[in-house]
PDB file of N, CA, C, O and CB in Angstrom:
ATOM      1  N   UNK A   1    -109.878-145.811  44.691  1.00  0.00           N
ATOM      2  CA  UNK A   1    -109.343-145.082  45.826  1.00  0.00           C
ATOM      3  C   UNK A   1    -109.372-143.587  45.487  1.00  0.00           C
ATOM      4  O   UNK A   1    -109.217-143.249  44.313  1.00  0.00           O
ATOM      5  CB  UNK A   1    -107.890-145.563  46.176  1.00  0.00           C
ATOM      6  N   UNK A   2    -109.581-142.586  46.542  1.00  0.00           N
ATOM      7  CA  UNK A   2    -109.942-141.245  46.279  1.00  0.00           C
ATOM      8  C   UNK A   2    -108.516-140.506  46.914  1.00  0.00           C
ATOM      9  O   UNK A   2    -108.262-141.025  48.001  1.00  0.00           O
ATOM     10  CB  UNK A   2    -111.528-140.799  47.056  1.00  0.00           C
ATOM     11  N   UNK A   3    -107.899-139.850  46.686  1.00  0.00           N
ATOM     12  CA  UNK A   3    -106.799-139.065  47.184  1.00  0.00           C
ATOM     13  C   UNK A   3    -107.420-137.328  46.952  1.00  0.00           C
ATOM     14  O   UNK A   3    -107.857-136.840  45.910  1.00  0.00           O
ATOM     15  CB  UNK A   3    -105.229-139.526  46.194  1.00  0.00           C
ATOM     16  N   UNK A   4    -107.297-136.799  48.036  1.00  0.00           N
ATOM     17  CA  UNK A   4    -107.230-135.007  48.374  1.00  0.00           C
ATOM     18  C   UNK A   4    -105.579-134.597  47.992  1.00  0.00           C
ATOM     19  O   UNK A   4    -104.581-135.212  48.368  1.00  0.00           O
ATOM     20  CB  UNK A   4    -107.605-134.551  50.478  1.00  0.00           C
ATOM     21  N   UNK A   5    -105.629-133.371  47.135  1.00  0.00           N
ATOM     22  CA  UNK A   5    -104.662-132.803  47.133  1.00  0.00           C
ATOM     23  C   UNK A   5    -105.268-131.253  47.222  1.00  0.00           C
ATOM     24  O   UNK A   5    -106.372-130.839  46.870  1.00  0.00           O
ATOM     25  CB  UNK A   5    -103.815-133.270  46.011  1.00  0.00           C
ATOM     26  N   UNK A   6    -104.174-130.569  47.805  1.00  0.00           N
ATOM     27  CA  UNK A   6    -104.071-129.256  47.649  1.00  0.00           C
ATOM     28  C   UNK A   6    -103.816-128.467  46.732  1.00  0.00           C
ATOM     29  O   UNK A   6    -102.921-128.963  46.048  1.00  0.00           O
ATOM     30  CB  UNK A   6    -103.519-128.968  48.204  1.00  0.00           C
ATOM     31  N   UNK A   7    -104.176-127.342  46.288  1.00  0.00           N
ATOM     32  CA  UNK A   7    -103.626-126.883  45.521  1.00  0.00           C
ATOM     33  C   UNK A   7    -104.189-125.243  45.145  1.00  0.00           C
ATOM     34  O   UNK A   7    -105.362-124.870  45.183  1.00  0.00           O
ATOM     35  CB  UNK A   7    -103.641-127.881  44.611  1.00  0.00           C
ATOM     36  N   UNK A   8    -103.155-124.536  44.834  1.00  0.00           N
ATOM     37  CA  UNK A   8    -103.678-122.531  45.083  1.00  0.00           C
ATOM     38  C   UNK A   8    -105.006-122.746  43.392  1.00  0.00           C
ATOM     39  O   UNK A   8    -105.340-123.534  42.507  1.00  0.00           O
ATOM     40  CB  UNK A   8    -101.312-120.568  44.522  1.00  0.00           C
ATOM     41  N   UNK A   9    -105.230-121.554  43.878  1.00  0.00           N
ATOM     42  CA  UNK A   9    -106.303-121.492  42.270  1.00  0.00           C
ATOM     43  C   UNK A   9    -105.829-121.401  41.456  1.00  0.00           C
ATOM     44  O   UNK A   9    -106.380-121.654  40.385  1.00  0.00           O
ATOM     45  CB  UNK A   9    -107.225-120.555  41.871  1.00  0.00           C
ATOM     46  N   UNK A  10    -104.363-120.927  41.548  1.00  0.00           N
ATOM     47  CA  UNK A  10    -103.580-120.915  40.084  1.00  0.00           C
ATOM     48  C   UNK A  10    -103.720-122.193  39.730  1.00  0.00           C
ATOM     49  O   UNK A  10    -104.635-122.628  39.031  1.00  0.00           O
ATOM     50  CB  UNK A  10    -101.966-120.499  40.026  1.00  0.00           C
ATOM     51  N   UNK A  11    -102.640-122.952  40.296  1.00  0.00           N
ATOM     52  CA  UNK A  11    -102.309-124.472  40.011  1.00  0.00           C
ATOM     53  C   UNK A  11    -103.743-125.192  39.026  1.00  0.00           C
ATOM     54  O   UNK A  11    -103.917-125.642  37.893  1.00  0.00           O
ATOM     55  CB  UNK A  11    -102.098-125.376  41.792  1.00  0.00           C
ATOM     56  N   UNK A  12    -104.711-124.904  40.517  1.00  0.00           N
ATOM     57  CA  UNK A  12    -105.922-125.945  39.693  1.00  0.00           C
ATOM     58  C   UNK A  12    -106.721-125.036  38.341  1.00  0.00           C
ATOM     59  O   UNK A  12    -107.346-125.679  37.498  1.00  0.00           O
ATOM     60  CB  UNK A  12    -107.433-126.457  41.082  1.00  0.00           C
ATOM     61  N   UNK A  13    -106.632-123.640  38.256  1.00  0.00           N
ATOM     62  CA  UNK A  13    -106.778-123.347  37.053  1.00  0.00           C
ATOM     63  C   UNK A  13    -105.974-123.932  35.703  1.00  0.00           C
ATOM     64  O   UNK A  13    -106.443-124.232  34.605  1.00  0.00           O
ATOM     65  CB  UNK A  13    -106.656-122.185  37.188  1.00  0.00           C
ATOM     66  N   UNK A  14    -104.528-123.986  36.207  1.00  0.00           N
ATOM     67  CA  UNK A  14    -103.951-124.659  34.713  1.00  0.00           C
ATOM     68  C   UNK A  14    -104.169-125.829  34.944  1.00  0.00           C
ATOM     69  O   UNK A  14    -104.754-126.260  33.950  1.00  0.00           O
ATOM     70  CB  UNK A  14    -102.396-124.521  34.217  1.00  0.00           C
ATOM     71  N   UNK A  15    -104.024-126.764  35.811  1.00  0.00           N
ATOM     72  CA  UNK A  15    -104.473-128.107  35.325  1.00  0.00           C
ATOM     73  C   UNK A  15    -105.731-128.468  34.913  1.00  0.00           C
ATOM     74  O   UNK A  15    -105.942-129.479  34.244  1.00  0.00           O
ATOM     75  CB  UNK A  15    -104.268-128.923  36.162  1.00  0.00           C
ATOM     76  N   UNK A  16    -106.879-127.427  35.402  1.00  0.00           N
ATOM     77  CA  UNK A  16    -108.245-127.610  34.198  1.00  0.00           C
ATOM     78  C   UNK A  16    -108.168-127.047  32.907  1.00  0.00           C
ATOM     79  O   UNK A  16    -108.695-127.603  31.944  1.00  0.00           O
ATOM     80  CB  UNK A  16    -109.595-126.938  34.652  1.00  0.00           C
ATOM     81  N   UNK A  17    -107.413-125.746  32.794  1.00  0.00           N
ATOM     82  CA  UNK A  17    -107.476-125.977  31.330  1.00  0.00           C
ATOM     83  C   UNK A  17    -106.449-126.821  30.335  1.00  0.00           C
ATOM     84  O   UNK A  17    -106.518-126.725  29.110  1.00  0.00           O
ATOM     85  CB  UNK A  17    -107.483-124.739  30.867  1.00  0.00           C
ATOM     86  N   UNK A  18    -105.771-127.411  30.821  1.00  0.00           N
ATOM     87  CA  UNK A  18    -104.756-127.932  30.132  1.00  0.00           C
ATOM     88  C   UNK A  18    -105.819-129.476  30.309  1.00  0.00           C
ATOM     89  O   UNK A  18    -106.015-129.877  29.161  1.00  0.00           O
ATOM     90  CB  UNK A  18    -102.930-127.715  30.881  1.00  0.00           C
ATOM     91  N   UNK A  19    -106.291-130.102  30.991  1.00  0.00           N
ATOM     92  CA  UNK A  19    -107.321-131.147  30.689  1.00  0.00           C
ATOM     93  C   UNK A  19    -108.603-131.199  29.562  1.00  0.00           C
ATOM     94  O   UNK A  19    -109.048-132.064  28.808  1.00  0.00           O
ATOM     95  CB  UNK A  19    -107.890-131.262  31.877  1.00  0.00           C
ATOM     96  N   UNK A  20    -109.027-129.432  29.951  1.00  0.00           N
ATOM     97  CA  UNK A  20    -109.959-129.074  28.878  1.00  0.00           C
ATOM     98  C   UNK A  20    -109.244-129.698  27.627  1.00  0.00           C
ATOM     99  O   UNK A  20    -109.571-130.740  27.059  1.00  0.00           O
ATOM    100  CB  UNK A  20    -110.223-127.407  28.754  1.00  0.00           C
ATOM    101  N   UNK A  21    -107.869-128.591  27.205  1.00  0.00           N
ATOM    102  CA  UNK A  21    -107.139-128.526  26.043  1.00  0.00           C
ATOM    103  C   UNK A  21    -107.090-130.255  25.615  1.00  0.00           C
ATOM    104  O   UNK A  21    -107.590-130.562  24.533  1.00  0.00           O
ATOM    105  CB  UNK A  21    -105.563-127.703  26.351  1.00  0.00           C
ATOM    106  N   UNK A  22    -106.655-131.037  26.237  1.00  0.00           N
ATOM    107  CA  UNK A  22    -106.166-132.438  25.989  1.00  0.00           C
ATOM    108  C   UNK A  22    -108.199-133.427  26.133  1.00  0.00           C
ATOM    109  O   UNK A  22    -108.705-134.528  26.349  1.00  0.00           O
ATOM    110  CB  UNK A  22    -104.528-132.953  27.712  1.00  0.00           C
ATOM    111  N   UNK A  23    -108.395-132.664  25.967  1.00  0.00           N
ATOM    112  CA  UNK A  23    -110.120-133.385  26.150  1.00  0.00           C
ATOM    113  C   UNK A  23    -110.013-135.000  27.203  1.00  0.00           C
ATOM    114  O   UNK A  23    -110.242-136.205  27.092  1.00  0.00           O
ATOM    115  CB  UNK A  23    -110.887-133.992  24.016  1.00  0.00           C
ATOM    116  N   UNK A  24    -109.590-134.161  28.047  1.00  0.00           N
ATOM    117  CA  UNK A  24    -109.787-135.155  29.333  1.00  0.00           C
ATOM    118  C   UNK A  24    -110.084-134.772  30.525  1.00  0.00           C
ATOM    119  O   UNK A  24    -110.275-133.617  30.905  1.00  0.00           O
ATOM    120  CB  UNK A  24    -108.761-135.839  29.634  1.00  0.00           C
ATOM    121  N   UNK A  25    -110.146-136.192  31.409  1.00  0.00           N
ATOM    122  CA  UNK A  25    -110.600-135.469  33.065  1.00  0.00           C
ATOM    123  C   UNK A  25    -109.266-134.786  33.805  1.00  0.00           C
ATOM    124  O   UNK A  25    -108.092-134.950  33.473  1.00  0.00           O
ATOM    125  CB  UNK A  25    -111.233-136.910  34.348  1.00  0.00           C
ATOM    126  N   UNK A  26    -109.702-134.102  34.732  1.00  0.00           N
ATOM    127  CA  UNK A  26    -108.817-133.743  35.400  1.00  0.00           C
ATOM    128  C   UNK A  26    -107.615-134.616  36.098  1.00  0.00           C
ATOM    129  O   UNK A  26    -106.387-134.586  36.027  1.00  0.00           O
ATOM    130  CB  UNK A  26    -109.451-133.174  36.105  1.00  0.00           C
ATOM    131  N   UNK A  27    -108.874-135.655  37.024  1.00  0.00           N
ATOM    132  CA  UNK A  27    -108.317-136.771  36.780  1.00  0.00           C
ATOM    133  C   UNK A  27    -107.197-137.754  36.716  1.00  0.00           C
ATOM    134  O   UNK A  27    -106.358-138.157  37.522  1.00  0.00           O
ATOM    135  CB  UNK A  27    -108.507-136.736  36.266  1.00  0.00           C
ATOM    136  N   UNK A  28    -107.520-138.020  35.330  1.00  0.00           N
ATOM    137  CA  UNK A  28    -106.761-138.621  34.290  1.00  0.00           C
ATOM    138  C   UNK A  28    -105.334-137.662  33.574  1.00  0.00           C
ATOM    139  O   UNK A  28    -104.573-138.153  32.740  1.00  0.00           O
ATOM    140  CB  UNK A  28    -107.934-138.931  33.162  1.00  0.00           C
ATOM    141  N   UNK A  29    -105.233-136.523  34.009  1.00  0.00           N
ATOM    142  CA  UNK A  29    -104.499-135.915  33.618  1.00  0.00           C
ATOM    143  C   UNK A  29    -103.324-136.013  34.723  1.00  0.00           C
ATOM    144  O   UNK A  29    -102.141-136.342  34.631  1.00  0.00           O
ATOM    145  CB  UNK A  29    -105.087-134.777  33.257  1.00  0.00           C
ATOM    146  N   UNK A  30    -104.242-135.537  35.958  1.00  0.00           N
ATOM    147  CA  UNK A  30    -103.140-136.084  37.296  1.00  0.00           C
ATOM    148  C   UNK A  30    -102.412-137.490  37.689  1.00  0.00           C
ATOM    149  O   UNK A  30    -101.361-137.533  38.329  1.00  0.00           O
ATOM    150  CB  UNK A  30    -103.877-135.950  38.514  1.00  0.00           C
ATOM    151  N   UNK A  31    -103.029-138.487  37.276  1.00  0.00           N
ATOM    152  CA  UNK A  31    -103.257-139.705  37.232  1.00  0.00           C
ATOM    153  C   UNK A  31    -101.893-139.941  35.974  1.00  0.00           C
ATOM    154  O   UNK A  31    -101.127-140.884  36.174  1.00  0.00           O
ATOM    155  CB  UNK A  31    -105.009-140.067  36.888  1.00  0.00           C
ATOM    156  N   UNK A  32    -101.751-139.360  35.165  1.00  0.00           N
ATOM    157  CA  UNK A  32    -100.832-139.633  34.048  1.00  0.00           C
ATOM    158  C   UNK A  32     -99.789-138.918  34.003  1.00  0.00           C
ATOM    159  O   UNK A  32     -98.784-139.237  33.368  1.00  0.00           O
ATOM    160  CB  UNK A  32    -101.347-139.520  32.889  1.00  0.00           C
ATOM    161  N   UNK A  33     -99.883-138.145  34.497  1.00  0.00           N
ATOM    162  CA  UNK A  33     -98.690-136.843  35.420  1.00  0.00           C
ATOM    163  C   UNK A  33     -97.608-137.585  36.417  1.00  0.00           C
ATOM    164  O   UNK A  33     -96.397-137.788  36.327  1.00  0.00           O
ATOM    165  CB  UNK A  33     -99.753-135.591  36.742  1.00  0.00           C
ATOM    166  N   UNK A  34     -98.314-137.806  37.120  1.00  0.00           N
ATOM    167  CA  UNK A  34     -97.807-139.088  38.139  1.00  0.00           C
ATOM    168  C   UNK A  34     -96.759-140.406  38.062  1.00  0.00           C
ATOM    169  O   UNK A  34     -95.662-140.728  38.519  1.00  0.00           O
ATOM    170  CB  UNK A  34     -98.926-139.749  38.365  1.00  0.00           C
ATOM    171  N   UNK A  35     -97.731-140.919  37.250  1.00  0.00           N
ATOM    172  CA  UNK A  35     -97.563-141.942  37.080  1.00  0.00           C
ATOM    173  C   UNK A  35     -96.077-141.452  35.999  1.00  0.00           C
ATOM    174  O   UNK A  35     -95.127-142.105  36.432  1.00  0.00           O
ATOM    175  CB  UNK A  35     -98.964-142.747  36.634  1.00  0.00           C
ATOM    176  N   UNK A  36     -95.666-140.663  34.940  1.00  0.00           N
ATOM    177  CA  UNK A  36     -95.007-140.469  34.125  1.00  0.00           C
ATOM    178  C   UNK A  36     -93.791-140.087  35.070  1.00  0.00           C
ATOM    179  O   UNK A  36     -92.684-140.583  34.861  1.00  0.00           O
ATOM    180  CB  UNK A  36     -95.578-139.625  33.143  1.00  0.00           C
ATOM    181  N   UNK A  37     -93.969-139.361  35.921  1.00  0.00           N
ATOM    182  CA  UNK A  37     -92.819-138.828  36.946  1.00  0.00           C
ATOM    183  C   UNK A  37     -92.089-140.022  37.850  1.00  0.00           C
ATOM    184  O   UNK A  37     -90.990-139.894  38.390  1.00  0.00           O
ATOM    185  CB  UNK A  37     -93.555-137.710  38.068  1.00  0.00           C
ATOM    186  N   UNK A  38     -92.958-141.253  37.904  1.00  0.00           N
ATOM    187  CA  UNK A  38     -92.652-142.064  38.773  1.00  0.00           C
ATOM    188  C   UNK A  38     -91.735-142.673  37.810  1.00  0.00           C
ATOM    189  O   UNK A  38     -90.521-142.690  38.011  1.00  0.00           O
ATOM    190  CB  UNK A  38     -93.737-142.831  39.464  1.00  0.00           C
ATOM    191  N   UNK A  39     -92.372-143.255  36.597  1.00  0.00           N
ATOM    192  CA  UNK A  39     -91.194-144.253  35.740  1.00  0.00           C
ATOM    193  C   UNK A  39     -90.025-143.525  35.025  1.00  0.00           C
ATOM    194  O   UNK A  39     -89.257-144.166  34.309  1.00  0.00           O
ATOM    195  CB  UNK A  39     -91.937-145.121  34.461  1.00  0.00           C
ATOM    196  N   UNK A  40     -89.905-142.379  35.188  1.00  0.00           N
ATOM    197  CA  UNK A  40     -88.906-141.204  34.759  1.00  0.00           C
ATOM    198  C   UNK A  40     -87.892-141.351  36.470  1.00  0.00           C
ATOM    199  O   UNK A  40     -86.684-141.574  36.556  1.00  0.00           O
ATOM    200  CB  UNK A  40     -90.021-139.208  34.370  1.00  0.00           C
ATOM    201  N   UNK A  41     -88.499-141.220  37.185  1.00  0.00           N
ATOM    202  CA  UNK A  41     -87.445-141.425  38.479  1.00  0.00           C
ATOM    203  C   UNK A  41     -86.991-143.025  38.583  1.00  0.00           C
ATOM    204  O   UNK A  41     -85.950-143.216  39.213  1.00  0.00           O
ATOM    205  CB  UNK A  41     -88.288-140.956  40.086  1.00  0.00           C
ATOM    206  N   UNK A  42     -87.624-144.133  38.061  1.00  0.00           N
ATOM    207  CA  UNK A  42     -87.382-145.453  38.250  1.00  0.00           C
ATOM    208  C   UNK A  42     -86.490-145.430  37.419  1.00  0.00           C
ATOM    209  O   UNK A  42     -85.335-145.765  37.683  1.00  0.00           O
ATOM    210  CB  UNK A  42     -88.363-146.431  38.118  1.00  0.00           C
ATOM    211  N   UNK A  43     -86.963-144.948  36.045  1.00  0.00           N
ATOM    212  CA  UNK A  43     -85.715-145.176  34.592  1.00  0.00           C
ATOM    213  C   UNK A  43     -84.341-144.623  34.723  1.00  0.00           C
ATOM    214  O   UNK A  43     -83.336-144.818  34.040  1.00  0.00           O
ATOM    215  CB  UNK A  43     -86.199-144.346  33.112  1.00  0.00           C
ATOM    216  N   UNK A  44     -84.586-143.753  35.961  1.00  0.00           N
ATOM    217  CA  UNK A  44     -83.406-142.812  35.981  1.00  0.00           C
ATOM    218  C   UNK A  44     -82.000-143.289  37.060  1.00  0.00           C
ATOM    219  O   UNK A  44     -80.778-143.155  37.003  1.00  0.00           O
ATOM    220  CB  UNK A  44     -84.093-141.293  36.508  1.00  0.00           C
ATOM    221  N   UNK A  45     -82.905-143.854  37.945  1.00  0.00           N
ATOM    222  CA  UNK A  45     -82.198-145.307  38.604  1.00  0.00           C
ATOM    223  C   UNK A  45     -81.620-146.401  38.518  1.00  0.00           C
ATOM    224  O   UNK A  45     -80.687-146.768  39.232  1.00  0.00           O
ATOM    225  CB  UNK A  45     -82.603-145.800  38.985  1.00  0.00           C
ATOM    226  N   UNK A  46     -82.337-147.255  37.275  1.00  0.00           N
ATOM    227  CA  UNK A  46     -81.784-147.627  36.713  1.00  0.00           C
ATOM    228  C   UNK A  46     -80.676-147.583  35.845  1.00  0.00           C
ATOM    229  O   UNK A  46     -79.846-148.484  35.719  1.00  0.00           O
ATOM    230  CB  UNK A  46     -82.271-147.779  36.609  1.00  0.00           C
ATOM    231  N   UNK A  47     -80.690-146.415  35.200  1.00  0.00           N
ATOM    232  CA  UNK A  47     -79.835-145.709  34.243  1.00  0.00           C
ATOM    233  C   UNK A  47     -78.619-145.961  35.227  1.00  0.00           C
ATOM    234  O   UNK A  47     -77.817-146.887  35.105  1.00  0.00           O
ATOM    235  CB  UNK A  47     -80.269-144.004  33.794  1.00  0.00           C
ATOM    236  N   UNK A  48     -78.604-144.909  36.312  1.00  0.00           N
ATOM    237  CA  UNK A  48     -77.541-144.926  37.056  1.00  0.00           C
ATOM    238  C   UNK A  48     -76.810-145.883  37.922  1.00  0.00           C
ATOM    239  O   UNK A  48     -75.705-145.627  38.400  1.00  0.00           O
ATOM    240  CB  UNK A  48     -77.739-144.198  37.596  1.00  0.00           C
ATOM    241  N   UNK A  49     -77.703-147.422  38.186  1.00  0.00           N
ATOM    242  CA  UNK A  49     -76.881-148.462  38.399  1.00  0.00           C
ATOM    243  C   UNK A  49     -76.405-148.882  37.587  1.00  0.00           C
ATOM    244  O   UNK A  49     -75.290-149.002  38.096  1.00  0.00           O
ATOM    245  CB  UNK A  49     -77.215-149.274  38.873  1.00  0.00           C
ATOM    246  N   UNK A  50     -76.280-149.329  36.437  1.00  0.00           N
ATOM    247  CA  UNK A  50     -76.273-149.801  35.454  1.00  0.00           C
ATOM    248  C   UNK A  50     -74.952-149.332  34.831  1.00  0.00           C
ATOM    249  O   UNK A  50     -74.116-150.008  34.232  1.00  0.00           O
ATOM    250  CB  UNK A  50     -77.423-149.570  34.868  1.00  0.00           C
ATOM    251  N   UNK A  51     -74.953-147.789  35.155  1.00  0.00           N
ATOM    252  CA  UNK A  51     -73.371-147.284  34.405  1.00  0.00           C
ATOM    253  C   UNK A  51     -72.422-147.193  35.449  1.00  0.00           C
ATOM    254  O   UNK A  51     -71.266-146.894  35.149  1.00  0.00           O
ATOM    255  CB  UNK A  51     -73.331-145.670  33.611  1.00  0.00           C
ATOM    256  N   UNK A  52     -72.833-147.477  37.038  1.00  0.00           N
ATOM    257  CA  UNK A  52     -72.081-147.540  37.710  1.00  0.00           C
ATOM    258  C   UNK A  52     -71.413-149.076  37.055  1.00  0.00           C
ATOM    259  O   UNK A  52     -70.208-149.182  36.827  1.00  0.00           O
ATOM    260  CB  UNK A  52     -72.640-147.293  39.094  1.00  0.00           C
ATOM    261  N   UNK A  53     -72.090-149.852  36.885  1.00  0.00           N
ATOM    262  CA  UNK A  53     -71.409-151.722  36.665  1.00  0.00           C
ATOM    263  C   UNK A  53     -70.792-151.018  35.750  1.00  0.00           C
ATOM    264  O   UNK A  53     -69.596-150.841  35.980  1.00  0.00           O
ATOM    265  CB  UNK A  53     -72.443-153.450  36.084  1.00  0.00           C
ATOM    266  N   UNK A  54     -71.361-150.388  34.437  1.00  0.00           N
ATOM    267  CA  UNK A  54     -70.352-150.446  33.146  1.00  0.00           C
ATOM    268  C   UNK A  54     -69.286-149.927  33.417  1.00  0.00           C
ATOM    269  O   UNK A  54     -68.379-149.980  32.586  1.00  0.00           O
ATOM    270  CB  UNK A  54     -70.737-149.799  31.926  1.00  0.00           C
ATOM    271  N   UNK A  55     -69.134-149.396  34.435  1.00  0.00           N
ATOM    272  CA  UNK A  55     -67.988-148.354  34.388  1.00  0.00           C
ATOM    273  C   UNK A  55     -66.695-149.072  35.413  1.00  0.00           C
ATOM    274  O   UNK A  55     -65.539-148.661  35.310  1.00  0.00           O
ATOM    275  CB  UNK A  55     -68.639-146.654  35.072  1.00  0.00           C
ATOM    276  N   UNK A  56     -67.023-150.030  36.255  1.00  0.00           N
ATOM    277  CA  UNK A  56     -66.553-150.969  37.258  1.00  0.00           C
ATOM    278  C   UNK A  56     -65.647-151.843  35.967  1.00  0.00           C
ATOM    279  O   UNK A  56     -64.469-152.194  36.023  1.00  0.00           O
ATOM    280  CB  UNK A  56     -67.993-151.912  38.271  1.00  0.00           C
ATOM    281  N   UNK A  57     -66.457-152.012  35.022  1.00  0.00           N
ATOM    282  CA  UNK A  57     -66.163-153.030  33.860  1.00  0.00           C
ATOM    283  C   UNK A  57     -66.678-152.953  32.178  1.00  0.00           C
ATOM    284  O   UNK A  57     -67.209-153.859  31.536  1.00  0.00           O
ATOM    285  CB  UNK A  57     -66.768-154.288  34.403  1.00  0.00           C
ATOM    286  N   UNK A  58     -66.314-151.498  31.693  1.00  0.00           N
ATOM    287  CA  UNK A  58     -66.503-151.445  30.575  1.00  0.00           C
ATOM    288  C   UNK A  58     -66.260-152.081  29.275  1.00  0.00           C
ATOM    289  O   UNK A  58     -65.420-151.916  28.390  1.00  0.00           O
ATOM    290  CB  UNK A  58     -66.289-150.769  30.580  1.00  0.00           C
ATOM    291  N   UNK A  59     -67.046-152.693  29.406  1.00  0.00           N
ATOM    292  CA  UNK A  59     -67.399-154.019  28.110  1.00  0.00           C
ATOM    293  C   UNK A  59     -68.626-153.934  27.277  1.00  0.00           C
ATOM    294  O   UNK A  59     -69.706-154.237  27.784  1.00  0.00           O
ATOM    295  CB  UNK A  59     -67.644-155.573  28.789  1.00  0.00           C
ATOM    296  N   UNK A  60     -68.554-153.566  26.106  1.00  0.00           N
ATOM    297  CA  UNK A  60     -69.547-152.685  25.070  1.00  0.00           C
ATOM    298  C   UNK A  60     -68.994-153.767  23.576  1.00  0.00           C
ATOM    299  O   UNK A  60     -67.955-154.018  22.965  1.00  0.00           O
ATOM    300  CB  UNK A  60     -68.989-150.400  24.948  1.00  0.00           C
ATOM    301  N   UNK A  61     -70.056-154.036  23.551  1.00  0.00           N
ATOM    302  CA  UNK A  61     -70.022-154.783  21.783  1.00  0.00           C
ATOM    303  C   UNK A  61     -70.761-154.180  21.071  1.00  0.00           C
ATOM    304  O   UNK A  61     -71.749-153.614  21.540  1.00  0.00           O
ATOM    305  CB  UNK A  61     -70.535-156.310  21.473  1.00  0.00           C
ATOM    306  N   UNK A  62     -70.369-154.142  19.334  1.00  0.00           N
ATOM    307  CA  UNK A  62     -71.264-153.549  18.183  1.00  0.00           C
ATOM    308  C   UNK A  62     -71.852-154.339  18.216  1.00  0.00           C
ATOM    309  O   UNK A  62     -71.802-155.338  18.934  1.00  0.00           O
ATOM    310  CB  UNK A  62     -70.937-153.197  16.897  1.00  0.00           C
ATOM    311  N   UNK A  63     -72.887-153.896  17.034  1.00  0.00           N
ATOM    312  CA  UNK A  63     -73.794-154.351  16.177  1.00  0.00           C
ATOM    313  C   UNK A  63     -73.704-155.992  15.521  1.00  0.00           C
ATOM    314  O   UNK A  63     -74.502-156.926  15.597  1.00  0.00           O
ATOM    315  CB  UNK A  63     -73.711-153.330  15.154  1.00  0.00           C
ATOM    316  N   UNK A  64     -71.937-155.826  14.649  1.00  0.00           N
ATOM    317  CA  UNK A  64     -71.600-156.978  14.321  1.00  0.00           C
ATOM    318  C   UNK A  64     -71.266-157.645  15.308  1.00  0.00           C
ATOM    319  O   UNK A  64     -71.140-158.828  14.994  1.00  0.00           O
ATOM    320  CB  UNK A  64     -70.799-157.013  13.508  1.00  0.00           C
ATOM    321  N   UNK A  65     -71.090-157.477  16.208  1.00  0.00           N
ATOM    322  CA  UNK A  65     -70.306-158.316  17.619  1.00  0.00           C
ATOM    323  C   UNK A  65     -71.602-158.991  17.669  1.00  0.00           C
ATOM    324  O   UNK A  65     -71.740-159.918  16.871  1.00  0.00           O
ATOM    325  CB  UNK A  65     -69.690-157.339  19.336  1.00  0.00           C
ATOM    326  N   UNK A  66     -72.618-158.707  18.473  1.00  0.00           N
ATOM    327  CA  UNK A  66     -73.609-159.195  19.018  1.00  0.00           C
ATOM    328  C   UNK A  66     -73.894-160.382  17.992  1.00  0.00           C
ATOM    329  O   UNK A  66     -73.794-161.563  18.326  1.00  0.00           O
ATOM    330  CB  UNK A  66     -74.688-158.148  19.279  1.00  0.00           C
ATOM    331  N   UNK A  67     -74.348-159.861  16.395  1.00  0.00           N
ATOM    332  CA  UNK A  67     -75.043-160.418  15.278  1.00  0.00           C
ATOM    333  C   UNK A  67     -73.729-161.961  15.530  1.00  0.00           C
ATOM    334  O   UNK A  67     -74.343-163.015  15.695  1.00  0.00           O
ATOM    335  CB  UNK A  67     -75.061-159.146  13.455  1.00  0.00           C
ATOM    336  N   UNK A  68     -72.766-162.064  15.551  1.00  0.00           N
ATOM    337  CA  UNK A  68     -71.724-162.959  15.437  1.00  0.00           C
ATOM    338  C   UNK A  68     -72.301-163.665  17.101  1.00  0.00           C
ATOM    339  O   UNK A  68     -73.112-164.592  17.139  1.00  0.00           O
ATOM    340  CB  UNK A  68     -69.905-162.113  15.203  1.00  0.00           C
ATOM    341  N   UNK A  69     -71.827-163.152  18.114  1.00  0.00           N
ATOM    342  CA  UNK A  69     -72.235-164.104  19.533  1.00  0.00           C
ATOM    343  C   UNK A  69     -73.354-164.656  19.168  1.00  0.00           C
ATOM    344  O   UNK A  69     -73.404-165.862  19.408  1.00  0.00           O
ATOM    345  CB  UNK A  69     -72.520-163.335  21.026  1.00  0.00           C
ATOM    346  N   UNK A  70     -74.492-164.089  18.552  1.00  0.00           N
ATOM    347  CA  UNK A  70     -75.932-164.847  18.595  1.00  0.00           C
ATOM    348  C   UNK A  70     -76.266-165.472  16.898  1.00  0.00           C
ATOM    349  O   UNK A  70     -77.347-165.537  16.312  1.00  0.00           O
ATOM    350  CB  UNK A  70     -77.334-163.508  19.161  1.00  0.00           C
ATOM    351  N   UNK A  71     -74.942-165.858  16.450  1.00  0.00           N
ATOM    352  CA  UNK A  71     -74.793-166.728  15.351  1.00  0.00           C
ATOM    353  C   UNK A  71     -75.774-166.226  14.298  1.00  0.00           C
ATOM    354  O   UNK A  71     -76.351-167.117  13.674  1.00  0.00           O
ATOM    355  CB  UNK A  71     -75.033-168.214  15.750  1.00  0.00           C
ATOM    356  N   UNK A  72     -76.111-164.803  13.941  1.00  0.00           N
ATOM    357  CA  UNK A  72     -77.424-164.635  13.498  1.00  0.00           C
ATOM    358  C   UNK A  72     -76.623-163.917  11.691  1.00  0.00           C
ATOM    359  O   UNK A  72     -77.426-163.419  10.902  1.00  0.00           O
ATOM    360  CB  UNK A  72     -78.611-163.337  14.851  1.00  0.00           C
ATOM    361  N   UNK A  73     -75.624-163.955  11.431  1.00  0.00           N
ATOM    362  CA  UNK A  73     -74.929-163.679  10.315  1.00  0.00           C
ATOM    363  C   UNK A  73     -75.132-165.157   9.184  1.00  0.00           C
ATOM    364  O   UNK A  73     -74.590-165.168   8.079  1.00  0.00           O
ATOM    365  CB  UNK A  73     -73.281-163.313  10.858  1.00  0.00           C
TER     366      UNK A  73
END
């Protein structure tokens, strides 16, 4: 699939040389840009349901806790 983006000559000047620099396509640079921003906003979602529960019901075990529940001592 082909996607158009816009972009001033600045912009697409640093993202070619910063592809140059990293010896890759342009591309692949946008393509990994992306994609990194997306699982950084997913992770970050997660993060934040997650401490909403802990915080509803803060319940946190150590190291030894766990090693003892999962009989592994």
């Amino acid at each position: 699939m082909a996607l158009s983006l816009r972009l001033s000559e600045d912009e697409t000047r640093v993202i070619k040389d910063y592809a140059q620099m990293q010896n890759k396509s342009v591309s692949e640079v946008m393509r990994q840009a992306i994609m990194e921003k997306i699982e950084t906003e997913v992770d970050l979602k997660i993060y934040n349901k997650e401490m909403a529960e802990y915080k509803k019901t803060p319940v946190s075990y150590s190291h030894e806790d766990v090693k003892k529940i999962l009989e592994l001592d």
